[in-house]
C-alpha positions as CSV (number, residue, x, y, z in Angstrom):
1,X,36.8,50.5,-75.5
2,X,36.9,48.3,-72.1
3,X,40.0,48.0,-70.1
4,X,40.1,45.6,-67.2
5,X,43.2,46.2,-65.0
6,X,44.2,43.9,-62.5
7,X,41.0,43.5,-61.3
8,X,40.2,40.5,-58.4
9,X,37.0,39.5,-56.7
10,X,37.0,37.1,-54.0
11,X,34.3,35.4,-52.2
12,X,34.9,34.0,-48.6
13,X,38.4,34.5,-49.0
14,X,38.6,32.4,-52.3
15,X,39.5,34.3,-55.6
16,X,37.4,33.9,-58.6
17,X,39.0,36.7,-60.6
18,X,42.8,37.4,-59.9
19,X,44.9,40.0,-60.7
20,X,43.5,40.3,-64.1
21,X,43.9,42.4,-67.2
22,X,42.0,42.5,-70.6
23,X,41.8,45.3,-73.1
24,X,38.7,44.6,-75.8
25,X,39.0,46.9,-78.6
26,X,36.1,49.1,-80.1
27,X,34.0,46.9,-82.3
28,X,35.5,43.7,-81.5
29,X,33.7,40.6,-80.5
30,X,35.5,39.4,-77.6
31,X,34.7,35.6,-76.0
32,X,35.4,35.3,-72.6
33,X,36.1,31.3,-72.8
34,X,36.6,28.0,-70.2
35,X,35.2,25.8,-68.4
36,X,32.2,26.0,-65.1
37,X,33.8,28.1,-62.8
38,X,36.5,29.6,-64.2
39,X,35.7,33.3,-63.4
40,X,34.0,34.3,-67.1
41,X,30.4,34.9,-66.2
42,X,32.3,37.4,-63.0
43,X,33.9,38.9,-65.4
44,X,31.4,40.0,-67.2
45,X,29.2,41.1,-65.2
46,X,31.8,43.0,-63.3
47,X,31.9,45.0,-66.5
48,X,28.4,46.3,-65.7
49,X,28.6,46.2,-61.9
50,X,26.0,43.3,-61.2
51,X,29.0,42.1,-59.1
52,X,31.4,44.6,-57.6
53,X,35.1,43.8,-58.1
54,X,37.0,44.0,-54.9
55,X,40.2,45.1,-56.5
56,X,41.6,46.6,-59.8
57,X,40.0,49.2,-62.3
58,X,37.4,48.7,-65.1
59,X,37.4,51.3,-67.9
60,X,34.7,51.8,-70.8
61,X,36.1,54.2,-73.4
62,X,38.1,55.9,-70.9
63,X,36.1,56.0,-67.7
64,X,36.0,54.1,-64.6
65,X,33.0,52.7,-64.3
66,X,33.3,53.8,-60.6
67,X,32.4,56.9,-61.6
68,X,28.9,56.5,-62.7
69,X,25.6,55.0,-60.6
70,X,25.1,51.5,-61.4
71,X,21.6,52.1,-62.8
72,X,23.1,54.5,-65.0
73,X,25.2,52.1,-66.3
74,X,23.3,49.3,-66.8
75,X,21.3,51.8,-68.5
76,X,24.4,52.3,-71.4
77,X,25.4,48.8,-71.3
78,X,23.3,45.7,-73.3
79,X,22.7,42.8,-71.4
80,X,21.7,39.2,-72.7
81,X,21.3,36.5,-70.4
82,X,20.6,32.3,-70.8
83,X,17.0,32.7,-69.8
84,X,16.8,35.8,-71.4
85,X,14.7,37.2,-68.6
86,X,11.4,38.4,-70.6
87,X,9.0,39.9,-68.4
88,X,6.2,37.1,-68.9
89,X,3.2,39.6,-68.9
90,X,4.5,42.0,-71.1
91,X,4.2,42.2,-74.7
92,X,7.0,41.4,-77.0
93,X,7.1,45.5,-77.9
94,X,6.7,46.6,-74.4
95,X,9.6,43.9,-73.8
96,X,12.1,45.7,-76.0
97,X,10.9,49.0,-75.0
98,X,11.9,48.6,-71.2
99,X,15.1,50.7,-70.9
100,X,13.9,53.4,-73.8
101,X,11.1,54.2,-71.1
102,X,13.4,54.1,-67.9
103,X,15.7,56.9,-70.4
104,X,11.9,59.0,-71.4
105,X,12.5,58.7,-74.7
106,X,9.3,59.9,-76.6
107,X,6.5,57.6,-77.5
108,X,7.4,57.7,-81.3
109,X,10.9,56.9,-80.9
110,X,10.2,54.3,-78.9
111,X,7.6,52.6,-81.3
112,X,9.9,53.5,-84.4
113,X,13.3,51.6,-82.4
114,X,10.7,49.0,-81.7
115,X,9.8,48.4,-85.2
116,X,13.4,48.6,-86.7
117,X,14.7,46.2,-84.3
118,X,12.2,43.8,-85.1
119,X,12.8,44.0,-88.7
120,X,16.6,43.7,-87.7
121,X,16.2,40.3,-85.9
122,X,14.0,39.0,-88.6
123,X,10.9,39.6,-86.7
124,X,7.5,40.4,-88.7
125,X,6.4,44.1,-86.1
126,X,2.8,43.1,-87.2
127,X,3.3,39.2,-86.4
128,X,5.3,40.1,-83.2
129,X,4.8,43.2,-81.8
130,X,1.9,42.2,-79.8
131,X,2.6,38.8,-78.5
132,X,3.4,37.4,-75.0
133,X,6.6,35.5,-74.4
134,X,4.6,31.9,-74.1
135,X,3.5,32.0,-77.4
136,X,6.9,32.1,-78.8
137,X,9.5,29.5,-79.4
138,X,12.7,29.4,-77.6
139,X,14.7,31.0,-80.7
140,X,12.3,34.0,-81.0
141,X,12.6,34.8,-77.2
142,X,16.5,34.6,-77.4
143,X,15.8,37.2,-80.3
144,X,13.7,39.9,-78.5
145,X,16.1,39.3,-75.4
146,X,19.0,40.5,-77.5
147,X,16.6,42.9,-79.1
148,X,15.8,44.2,-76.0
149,X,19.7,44.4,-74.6
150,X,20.4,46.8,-78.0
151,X,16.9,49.2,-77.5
152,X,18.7,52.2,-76.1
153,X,21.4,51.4,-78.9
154,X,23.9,51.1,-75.9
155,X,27.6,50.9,-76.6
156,X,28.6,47.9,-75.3
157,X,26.5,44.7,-75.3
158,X,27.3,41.8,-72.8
159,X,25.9,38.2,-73.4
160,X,26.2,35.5,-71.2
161,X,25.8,31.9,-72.5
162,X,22.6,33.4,-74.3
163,X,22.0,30.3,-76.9
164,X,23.0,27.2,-74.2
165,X,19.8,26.4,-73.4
166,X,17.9,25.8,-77.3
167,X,18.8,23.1,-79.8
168,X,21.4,22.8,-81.9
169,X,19.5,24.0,-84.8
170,X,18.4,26.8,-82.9
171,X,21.8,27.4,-81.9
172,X,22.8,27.3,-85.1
173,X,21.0,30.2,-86.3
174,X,20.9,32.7,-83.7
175,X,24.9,32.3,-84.2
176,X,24.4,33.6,-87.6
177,X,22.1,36.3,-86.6
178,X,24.2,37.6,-83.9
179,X,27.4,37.3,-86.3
180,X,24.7,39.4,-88.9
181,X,24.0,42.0,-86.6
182,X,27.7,42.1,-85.5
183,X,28.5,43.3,-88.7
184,X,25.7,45.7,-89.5
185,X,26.0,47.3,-86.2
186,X,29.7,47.3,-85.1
187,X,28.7,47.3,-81.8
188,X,31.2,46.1,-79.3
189,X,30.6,42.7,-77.4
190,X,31.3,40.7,-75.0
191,X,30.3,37.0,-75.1
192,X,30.8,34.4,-72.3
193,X,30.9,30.6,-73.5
194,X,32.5,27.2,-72.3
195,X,31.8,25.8,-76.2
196,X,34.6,26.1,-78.1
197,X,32.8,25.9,-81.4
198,X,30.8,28.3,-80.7
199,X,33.6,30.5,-79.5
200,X,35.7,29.9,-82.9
201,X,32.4,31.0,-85.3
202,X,31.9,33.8,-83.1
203,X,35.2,35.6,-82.4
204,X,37.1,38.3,-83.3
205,X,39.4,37.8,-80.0
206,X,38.8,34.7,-77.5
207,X,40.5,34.9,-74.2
208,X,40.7,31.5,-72.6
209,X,39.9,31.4,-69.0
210,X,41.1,29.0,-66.3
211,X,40.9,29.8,-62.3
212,X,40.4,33.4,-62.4
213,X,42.7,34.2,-64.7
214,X,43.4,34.8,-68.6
215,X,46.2,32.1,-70.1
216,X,45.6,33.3,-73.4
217,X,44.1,36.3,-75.2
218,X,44.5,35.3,-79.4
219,X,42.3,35.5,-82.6
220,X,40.9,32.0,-83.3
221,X,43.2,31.2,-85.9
222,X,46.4,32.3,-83.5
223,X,44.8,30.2,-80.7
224,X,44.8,27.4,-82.6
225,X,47.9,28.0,-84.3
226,X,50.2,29.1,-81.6
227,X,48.3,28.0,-78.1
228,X,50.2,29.3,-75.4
229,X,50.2,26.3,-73.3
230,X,48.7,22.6,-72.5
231,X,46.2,23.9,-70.9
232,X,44.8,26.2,-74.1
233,X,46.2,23.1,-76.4
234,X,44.1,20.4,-74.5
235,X,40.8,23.2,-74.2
236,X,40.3,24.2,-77.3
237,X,41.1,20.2,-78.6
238,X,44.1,18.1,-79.9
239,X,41.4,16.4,-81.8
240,X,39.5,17.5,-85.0
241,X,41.9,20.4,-85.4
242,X,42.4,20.5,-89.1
243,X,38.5,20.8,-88.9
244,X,38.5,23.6,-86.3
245,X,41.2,25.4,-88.6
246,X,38.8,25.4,-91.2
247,X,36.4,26.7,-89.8
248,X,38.6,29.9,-88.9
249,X,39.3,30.1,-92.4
250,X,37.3,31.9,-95.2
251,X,36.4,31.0,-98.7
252,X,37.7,34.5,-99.9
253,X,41.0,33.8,-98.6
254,X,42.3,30.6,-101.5
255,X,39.7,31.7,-103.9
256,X,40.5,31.2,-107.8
257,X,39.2,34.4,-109.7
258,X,38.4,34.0,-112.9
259,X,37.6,30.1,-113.0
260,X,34.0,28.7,-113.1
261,X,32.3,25.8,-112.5
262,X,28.8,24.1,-112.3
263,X,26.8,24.1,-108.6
264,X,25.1,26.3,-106.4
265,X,27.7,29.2,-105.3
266,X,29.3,29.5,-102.2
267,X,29.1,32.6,-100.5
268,X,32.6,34.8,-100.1
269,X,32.7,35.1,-96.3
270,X,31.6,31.7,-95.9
271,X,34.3,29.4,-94.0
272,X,36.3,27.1,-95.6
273,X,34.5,24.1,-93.6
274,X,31.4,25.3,-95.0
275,X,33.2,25.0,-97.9
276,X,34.2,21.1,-97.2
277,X,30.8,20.4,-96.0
278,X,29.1,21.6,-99.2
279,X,31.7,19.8,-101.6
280,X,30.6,17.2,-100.1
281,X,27.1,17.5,-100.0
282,X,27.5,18.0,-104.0
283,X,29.8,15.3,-104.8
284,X,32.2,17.7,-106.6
285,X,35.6,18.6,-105.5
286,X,35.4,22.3,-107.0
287,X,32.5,24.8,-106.2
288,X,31.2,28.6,-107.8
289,X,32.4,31.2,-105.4
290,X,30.0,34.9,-105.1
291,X,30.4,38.0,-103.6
292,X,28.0,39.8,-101.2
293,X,25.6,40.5,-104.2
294,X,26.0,37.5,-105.5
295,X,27.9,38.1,-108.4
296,X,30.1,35.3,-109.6
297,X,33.9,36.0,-108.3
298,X,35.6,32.7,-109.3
299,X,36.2,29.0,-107.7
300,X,37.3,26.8,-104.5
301,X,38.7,23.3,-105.0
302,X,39.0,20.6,-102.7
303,X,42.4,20.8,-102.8
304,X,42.7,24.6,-101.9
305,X,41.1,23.8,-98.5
306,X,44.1,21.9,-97.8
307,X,47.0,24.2,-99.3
């Protein structure tokens, strides 16, 4: 789906992306992670040409992006940004329909995208549909900017740091939203962090960043497992990592089928933290596992988290 080849950019003779190379798969939600100045947000927006890379190729589903205007582009590609970059005078509708318009879709289509996105983010289209940006909370306009970045229903979506700036609880939520839509959709994304966290709930692939270049490219549970270096060992933390491997871990994976027992059920796909966090809350060391409809499926122990 994207290829990055070798690709550098330098600015006054100083390289902030070096010589390199990245292949995201269709559907896969990659995390381009590291710390403040390590080349991620460059990177990404290389991919849609906001910044032109001085050397190397970029590829989305075969093409050089070379070969097509940047507008054009853009145009195919989602974008998400930190401030999400609402248009302060424009309704929450006319917000999401930006790109539909620059592309002439037809009136109808436009309203009918409108409405199903909103519906998809959780967003009441008779509450919402007229409202201004100022009238909503932080969360909501981090909602219609990603609802906005999927109007066109591009291919790709790129998101850069787009829940840094809310609270945690905030945070908290649109992580599960975008993790939601990520698997009703199966779009393909690209997500730039420096929280690690964040970048272990999120991930299908992370690739940890560090001047310019890419030390490691591994699922969550291989990064943590198998880092490739001190670097990667030290970023993603030495500390709390029996946590942080929970986390990775999911419910479904040491359930006991067949068992039951007393409490409120624990989703399937939830992790095995969650898992932890709940037994705890509970004050049992066993808890009712269900499936996506809810149907009973079996049991997790405390001591399965740890086998």
């Amino acid at each position: 789906m994207i290829e990055l080849d070798r690709v550098t950019k330098r600015y006054d003779g100083r390289s902030v992306v070096d010589d390199l190379s990245l292949t995201i798969r269709s559907g896969e939600l990659c995390v381009l992670l590291g710390s403040s100045g390590c080349g991620k947000s460059t990177t990404l927006r290389m991919i849609n040409r906001l910044v032109t890379a001085d050397a190397g190729t970029i590829r989305v589903d075969g093409k050089d992006i070379i070969a097509f205007a940047p507008e054009v582009l853009r145009r195919r590609i989602g974008y998400a940004i930190q401030s999400t970059g609402l248009f302060p005078h424009w309704t929450v509708a006319d917000n999401i329909a930006t790109v539909p318009r620059l592309l002439d879709w037809p009136g109808p289509r436009i309203a009918a995208r409108v409405k199903e996105l909103l519906e998809l983010f959780r967003l009441d289209p008779a509450a919402y549909r007229g409202k201004y940006p100022h009238q909503l909370s932080g969360g909501e306009q981090q909602r219609v900017g990603v609802a906005r970045a999927l109007a066109a229903d591009p291919e790709l979506l790129l998101m850069d740091e787009p829940f840094a700036a809310v609270d945690p609880i905030t945070r908290d939520a649109l992580q599960s939203e975008l993790l939601r839509i990520h698997r009703a959709t199966g779009k393909t994304i690209v997500f730039v962090t420096h929280d690690i966290e964040e970048a272990l709930r999120l991930a299908t692939l992370i690739a940890v960043m560090d001047q310019g270049h890419i030390v490691q490219s591994a699922t969550p549970l291989d990064l943590l497992e198998h880092p490739a270096s001190d670097f990667v060992r030290d970023f993603v933390g030495r500390q709390g990592l029996g946590l942080k491997l929970l986390s990775v871990r999911r419910v479904a994976e040491r359930v006991r089928r067949g068992e039951s027992a007393p409490g409120e059920s624990l989703p399937q796909e939830a992790s095995l933290r969650d898992a932890l966090s709940a037994m705890t809350a509970q004050r049992t060391d066993r808890l009712p596992v269900a499936d996506p409809a809810g149907r009973p499926i079996g049991i997790i122990t405390l001591a399965d988290l740890v086998r």
